[in-house]
N, C-alpha and C positions, 0 to 999 in steps of 0.2 A: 594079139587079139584083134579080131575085125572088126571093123566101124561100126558094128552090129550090136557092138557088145553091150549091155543093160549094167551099171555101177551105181549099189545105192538103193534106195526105198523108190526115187524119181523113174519113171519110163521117162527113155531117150530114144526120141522121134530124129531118125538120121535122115542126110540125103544119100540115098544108096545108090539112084540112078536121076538121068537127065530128066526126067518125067518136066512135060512143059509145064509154062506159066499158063497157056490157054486151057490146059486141059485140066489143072486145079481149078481154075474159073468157072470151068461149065459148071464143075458140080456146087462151086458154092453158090451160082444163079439159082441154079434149083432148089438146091437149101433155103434160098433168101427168102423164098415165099415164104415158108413157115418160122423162117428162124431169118429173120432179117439183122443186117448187120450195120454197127457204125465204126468210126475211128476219130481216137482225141490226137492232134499234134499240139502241145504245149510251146511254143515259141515266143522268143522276145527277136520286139519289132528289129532289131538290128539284125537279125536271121536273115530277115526281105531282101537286105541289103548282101550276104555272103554268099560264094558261088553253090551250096549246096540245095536251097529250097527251089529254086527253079527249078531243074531239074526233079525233085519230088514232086512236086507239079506237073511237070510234062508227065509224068509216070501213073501218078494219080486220077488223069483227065482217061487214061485207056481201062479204069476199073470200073468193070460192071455188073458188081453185085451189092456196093454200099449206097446201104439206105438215107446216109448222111455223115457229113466228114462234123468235128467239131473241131475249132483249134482257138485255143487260149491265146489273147497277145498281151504279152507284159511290156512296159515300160515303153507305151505309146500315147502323145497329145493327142489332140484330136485332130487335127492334117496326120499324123502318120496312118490313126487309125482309118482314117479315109484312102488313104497308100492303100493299106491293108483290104481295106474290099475290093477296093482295084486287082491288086494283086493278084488275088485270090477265086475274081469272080469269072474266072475260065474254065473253070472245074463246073462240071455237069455235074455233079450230084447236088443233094440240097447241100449249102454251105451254111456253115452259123460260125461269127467271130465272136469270141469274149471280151470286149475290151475291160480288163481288168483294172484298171486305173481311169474309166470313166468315171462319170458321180453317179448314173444307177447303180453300179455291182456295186461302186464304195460307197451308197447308202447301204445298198443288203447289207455289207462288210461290217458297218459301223452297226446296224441293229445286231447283228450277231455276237457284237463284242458285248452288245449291253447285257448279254444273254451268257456273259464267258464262254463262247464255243465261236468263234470265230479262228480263222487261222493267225498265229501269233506270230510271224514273221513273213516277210515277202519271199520270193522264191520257188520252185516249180515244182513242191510240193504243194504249193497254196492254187498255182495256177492249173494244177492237174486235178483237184480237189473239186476247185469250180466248175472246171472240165464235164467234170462226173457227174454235179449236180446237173447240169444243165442235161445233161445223155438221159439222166432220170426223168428229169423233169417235161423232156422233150417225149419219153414214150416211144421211139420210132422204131427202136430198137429192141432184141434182145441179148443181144453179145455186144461187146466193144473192143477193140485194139486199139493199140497206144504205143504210140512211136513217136524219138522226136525229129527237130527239122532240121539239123546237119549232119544227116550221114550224105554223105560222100560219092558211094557207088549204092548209091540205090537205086533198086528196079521193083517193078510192084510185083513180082514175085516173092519176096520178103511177106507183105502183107496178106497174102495170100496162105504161104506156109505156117505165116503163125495164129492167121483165125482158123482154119483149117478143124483140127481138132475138137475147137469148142464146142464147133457147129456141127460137127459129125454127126449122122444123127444114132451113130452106136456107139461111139469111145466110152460117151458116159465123164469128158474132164470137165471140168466148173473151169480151170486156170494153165495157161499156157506160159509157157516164158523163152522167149527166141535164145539164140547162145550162136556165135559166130568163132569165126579165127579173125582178132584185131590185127591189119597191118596196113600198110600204104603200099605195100610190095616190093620196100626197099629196109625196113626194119621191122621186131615187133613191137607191138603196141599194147595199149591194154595196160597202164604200169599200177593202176590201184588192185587191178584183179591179180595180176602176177605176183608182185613184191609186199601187198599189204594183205589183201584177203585170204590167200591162199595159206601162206606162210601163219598167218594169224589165227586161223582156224587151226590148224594142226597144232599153234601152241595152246590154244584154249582145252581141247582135248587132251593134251597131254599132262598138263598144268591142273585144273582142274578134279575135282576128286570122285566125279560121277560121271558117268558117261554117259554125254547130252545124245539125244535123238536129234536135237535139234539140231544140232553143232554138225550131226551125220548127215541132216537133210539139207545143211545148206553146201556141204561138201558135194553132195551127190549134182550140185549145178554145175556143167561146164565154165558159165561165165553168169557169176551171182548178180552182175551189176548190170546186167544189160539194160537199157532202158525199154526194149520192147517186149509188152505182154497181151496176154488176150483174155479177157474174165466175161462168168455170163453176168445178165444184171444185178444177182441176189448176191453177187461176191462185191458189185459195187458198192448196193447199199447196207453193206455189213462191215465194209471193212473201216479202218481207222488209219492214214497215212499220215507219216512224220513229213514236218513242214522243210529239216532242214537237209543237209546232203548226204544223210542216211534214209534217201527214198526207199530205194530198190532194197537194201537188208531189211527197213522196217516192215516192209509192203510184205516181203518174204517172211516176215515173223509172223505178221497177222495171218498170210494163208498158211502157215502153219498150224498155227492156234486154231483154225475153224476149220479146215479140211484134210481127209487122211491123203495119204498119198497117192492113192489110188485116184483121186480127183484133182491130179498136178500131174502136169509134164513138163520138157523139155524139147523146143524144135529148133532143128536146125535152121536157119532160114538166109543163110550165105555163104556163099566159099570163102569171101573175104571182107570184110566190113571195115569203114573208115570214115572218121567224121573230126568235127572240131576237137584238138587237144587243152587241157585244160594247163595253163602254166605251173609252175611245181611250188612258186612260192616261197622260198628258207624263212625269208626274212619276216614272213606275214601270216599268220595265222589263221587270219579271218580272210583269204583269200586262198583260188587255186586248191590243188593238190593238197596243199600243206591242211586248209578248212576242211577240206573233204576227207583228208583220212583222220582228223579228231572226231569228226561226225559220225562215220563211221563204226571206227572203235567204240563212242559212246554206246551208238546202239545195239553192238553184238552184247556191250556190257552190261547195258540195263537188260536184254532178254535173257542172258544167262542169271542173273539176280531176280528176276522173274520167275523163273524154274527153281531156284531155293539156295542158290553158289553164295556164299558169304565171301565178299569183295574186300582185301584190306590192303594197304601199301604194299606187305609184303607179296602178297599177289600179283599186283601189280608187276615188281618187278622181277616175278618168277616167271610171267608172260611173254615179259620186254623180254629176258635173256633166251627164253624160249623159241620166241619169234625171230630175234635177230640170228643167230646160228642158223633157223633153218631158212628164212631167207636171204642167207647169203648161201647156202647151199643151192637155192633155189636160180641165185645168179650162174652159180657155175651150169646148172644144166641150160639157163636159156641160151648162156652163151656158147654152148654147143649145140643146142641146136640152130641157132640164128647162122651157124660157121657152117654147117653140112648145108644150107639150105641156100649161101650165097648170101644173106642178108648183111647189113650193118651189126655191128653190138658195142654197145660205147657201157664197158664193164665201169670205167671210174664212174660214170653218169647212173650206170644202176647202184651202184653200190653206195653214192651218194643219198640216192632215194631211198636206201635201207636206211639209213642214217635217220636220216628228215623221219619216214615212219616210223621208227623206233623212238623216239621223241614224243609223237605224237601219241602213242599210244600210254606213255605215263602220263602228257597233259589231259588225253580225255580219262586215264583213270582219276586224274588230282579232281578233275571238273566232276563226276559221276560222286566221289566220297563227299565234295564239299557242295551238294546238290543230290541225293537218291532219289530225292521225289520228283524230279523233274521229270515231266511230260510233255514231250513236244507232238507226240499226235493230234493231230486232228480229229475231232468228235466224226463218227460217220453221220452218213447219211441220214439214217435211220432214227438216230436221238436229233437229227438237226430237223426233221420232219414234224418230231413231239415237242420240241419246246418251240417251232411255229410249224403251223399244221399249213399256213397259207403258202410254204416257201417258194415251191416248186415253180406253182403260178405265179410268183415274184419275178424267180430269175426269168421264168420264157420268157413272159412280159418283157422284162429289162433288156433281154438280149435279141429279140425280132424288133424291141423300139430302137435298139443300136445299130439293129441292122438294115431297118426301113431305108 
């Protein structure tokens, strides 16, 4: 079948041809008058320091259609946060930094909590969350994209292909979600989407005694986890995003939950994409790989028990043996394809990570039965507006006085 082909409830937005970066640009110039655009980069200050953000930067200063860039900085004093407008301040468009561990945003932080709706753990659900207040708050905007700061081979043609859509002014999508081929062009990449995601949706379908829609529409994504998406504003202030490293499946359940599919896509937006890897972890739970795919698991598994699936041990391991089978099924094909294509494939090193995931998927079932009521989303926008009506005007305040 040809790159054309449409799989799923999702429209699949390809590249079919070279069509340039300048010449997606024109039109979103034009677009920008009425439909003006921003972008949030989520980053922690030690990004400033890795060879990827420059270069985002250099890329970034040749866009000329955003109304204003926003970027979160986690886990900055205040000399880094001073680095960080440095940094930062060669970009022509309006710029605004978050310093999210200053004491204005961690007074907002701390009145929020008095309020229980505050985010309940650190991490770049909490820093992308602030992100969006502040997009709201600021007005300048009516769409946003969101990217983060270590891909690798980034050109602003990426950011280009994935607001594209939004702003169309006849598509008619509220929500875009980029999807790439993960590699460095020496191996593949990508091991949570390959070995855990994939593999793990097909055991929950199979396992399972109903046949999720949902489970089919997150199937229908080439690459569920990507970090880059595009929404207009009404998808920001409605949605609700998990704080921990079930961003991208939660964010994916809520635009399930509020829009039909006819108001979601999928774009392509690289031939090949590459950024920091995360280490795989065995020994640590709360770290790496290993954190990321109990996080994970958790959240496919609270949204299927949302839908009505009664969850019990024995499920649990009717899942595990489900998933393990076909993701080592799943190794045999990557390692044929990585072999016709020239690449590396280290099979002991996937098949280890079968392992590690398959573990991980009974610890976040033990975690999920001895905790159902846990909620680690984040309150939206929208009820964080009604239980303080003044907010919006808090955070600009706090983040033009950060940035004075």
């Amino acid at each position: 079948m040809g790159d054309y082909h449409q799989h799923g409830p999702i429209t699949t937005l390809h590249r079919l041809s070279a069509r340039s970066t300048e010449d997606l640009e024109a039109e979103l110039v034009r677009w920008s008058i009425n439909r003006p655009m921003s972008l949030i980069i989520p980053a922690l200050y030690s990004e400033l320091e890795g060879p990827a953000l420059v270069g985002i930067v250099d890329e970034l200063a040749q866009v000329p259609y955003l109304s204003e860039i926003i970027i979160g900085i986690d886990r900055a004093d205040e000399d880094q946060f001073a680095h960080a407008r440095e940094f930062f301040e060669r970009l022509p468009q309006r710029t605004r930094l978050l310093w999210n561990d200053g004491p204005r945003l961690k007074q907002i932080d701390a009145e929020l909590a008095d309020f229980g709706i505050a985010p309940n753990q650190l991490g770049k659900g909490r820093n992308v969350w602030y992100c969006m207040g502040y997009f709201l708050a600021s007005g300048r905007a009516t769409s946003v994209a969101l990217h983060d700061a270590d891909i690798l081979t980034y050109d602003r043609s990426m950011l280009a292909r994935l607001i594209y859509p939004v702003v169309h002014p006849t598509f008619g999508y509220a929500f875009s979600k980029g999807f790439y081929f993960r590699s460095d062009g020496e191996r593949l990449n990508g091991r949570v989407s390959r070995l855990l995601v994939a593999p793990l949706l097909h055991a929950l379908r199979v396992t399972l005694d109903h046949s999720h829609d949902y489970l089919e529409f997150l199937q229908a994504f080439r690459y569920p986890l990507a970090g880059e998406f595009a929404m207009h504003e009404n998808v920001v202030r409605n949605l609700r995003i998990p704080s921990d490293w079930g961003l991208e499946v939660g964010l994916m359940s809520e635009v399930y939950r509020r829009y039909t599919p006819q108001r979601i896509c999928q774009v392509d937006i690289a031939g090949a994409y590459d950024h920091k890897h995360q280490i795989v972890s065995p020994d640590d739970a709360d770290d790496g790989l290993h954190r990321m795919s109990i996080d994970i698991a958790k959240a496919l598994f609270r949204k299927v028990a949302i839908d009505g699936e009664v969850l019990t041990p024995e499920t649990f391991r009717t899942i595990k043996a489900s998933y393990y089978r076909t993701a080592l099924d799943h190794v045999d094909r990557y390692n044929n394809d990585a072999l016709i294509n020239g690449f590396e494939f280290d099979r002991h090193g996937e098949e280890d990570i079968v392992e590690l995931f398959a573990s991980s998927i009974m610890a976040a079932g033990d975690d999920f039965l001895s905790n159902p009521m846990e909620t680690p989303f984040i309150a939206s926008w929208s009820r964080i507006l009604s239980a303080v009506p003044n907010i919006y005007d808090r955070i600009r305040d706090a983040v033009e006085a950060d940035n004075a």
